[in-house]
C-alpha positions, 0 to 999 in steps of 0.5 A: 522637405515638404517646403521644398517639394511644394516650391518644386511643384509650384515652379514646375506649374505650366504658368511658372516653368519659363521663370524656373528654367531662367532662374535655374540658367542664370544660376547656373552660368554664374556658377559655371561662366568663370570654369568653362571661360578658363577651359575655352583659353586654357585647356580646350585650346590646346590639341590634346583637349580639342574635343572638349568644345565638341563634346560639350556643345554636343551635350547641351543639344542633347539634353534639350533633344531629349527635354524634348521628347518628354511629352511624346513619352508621357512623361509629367513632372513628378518633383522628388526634392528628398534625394535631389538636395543632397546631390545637389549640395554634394554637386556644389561642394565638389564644385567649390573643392575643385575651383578652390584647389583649382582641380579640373576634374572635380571642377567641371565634374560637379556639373553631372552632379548638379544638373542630376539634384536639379533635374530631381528637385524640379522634374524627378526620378522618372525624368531623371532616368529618362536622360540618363543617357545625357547624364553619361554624355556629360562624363566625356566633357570631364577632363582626365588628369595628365597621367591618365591621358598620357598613359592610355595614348603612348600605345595608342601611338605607338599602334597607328605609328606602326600601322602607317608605317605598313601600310605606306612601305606596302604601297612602296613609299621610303618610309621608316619607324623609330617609336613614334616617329615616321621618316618618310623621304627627308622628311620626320613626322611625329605622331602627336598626341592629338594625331593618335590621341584620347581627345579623337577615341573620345569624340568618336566614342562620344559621336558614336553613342550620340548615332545610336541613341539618336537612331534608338536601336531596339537590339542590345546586341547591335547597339553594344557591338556598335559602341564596342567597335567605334573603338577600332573605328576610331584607329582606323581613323586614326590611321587614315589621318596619319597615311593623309599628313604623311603622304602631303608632306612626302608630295607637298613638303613639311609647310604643307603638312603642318599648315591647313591641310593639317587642320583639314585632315583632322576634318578627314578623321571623322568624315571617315569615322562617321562613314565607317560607323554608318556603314558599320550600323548598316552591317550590323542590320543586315546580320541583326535581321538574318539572325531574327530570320533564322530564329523565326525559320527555327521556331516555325520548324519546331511548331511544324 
C-alpha cells in the first residue's frame, strides 16, 4: 500500500495533476462510454426515465462545482489509497457483474463506488467528505427496477388524478374520473407515468437538494424542512401540468394536447416547481429569522 500512496502523492504533485486527471478521465469513459451510450438510446429515451440526462449533467456540474471550491476551503490532497483500493475494486467488480447480467442498477450504480475509490486514492478522506453531497447526487442517476417504480407511482397517479379532477369540476369544467383516467368534454386523457411519475418527484428532489446546497443554508432545520417539502412541491407541480394538458385539450383539442404543447407543459412543471421552491426558501427565511428573533428577545429577558 506505501507503493501505492507514493504513486497517489506523486500524481497528485502540482506538475502532475493535469496528466492524472486525463488518464483518470480517459479511463473512466472507456469503462463507462458503451453503459451510458446504452442509456441515451434505451432508457433515458423513454417518459418514465427522461430525468436521467438531467440529473446526470447536473452531477457532473456538481462535482466540478465543488472540486472547485476545495482551495477556498483549504482544503490539500491528503492520498489515502488503504481504504480507497478496495472500494475501487469493489466498484469494478459491481461493474462487471451488472454489464455481464446486463443489470442497470449495479451497472450504473458502480460508478459512486468508483469515483469515491478514486477520489481517496489520488485526493482522500477529507476531499472525500467534502463532496459527500456529490456522491448522494449520483444515487438519483441510478435506475430503479420496474417494480419499484411502478409500485411508488400508481398512487401517485392516482392522488393528482384526483386532485385535477376537483380541482377543474370546481372551476365548472364537465370533467370526470375513472382511475387515472380523466373525460373532460368528449375527450379522455390518461395520466401517464411521466405526467404524475417518479422520474418529475426525482428531478424536483434532485433540483432541489442542488438550491439548498448551492445556497449553503447555515439552519438544519430550514434546510430539512425545505428537502422535506419539495415532496408536496413536486405534486403541486404535478397537478398543475395535469389541470395545463387538460385544459388544452378541452379548448384546442386531443392534436394539441399531445403534440408540443405537451412537451411545453413539461417546461411548465418545473418553472413552477423552482417558483415554488424559491418562494418556499423565502418563507422558511422569514420564520428561521423571527424564531431567532424571539429566541434572542428570550434570552435577553432571562439576562435582564
Amino acid at each position: 500500500m506505501d507503493k501505492f500512496g507514493n504513486i497517489a502523492r506523486h500524481w497528485t504533485s502540482p506538475d502532475k495533476t493535469m496528466g492524472a486527471w486525463i488518464a483518470i478521465a480517459v479511463g473512466l469513459l472507456i469503462v463507462y462510454f458503451p453503459t451510458f451510450w446504452d442509456l441515451f438510446h434505451g432508457l433515458w429515451g423513454t417518459e418514465r426515465h427522461a430525468h436521467g440526462p438531467i440529473v446526470f449533467f447536473v452531477s457532473i456540474w456538481f462535482f466540478y462545482f465543488k472540486l472547485k471550491q476545495l482551495p477556498a476551503y483549504g482544503i490539500s490532497f491528503e492520498p489515502f489509497p488503504v481504504l480507497g483500493w478496495p472500494i475501487l475494486i469493489f466498484g469494478l467488480l459491481v461493474f462487471i457483474l451488472g454489464r455481464s447480467q446486463t443489470l442497470l442498477i449495479f451497472e450504473v450504480g458502480s460508478l459512486i463506488p468508483v469515483l469515491l475509490g478514486i477520489t481517496l486514492i489520488f485526493m482522500g478522506s477529507r476531499v472525500a467528505k467534502f463532496l459527500w453531497f456529490a456522491f448522494f447526487f449520483l444515487c438519483f442517476v441510478v435506475p430503479l427496477p420496474a417494480f419499484v417504480v411502478d409500485a411508488a407511482t400508481l398512487p401517485m397517479k392516482t392522488a393528482v388524478s384526483f386532485a385535477t379532477e376537483h380541482i377543474l369540476y370546481a372551476l365548472d369544467y364537465p370533467i370526470a374520473r375513472t382511475g387515472v383516467m380523466l373525460t373532460i368534454g368528449q375527450y379522455q386523457l390518461l395520466v401517464a407515468d411521466a405526467c404524475a411519475g417518479l422520474n418529475s418527484l426525482f428531478t424536483l428532489e434532485v433540483l432541489g437538494l442542488l438550491y439548498m446546497n448551492v445556497t449553503h443554508h447555515e439552519s438544519p432545520f430550514r434546510n430539512f424542512m425545505l428537502a422535506v417539502l419539495i415532496i408536496p412541491i413536486s405534486f403541486i407541480a404535478n397537478v398543475t401540468r395535469v389541470i395545463v394538458l387538460a385544459l388544452i385539450t378541452y379548448h384546442w383539442g386531443d392534436a394539441a394536447g399531445q403534440g408540443f404543447l405537451h412537451e411545453f407543459s413539461g417546461i411548465v412543471l418545473f418553472i413552477t416547481a423552482l417558483l415554488l421552491v424559491i418562494a418556499t426558501d423565502g418563507l422558511l427565511r422569514v420564520l428561521s429569522n423571527k424564531f431567532k428573533k424571539s429566541q434572542q428577545a428570550t434570552s435577553s429577558d432571562l439576562k435582564v
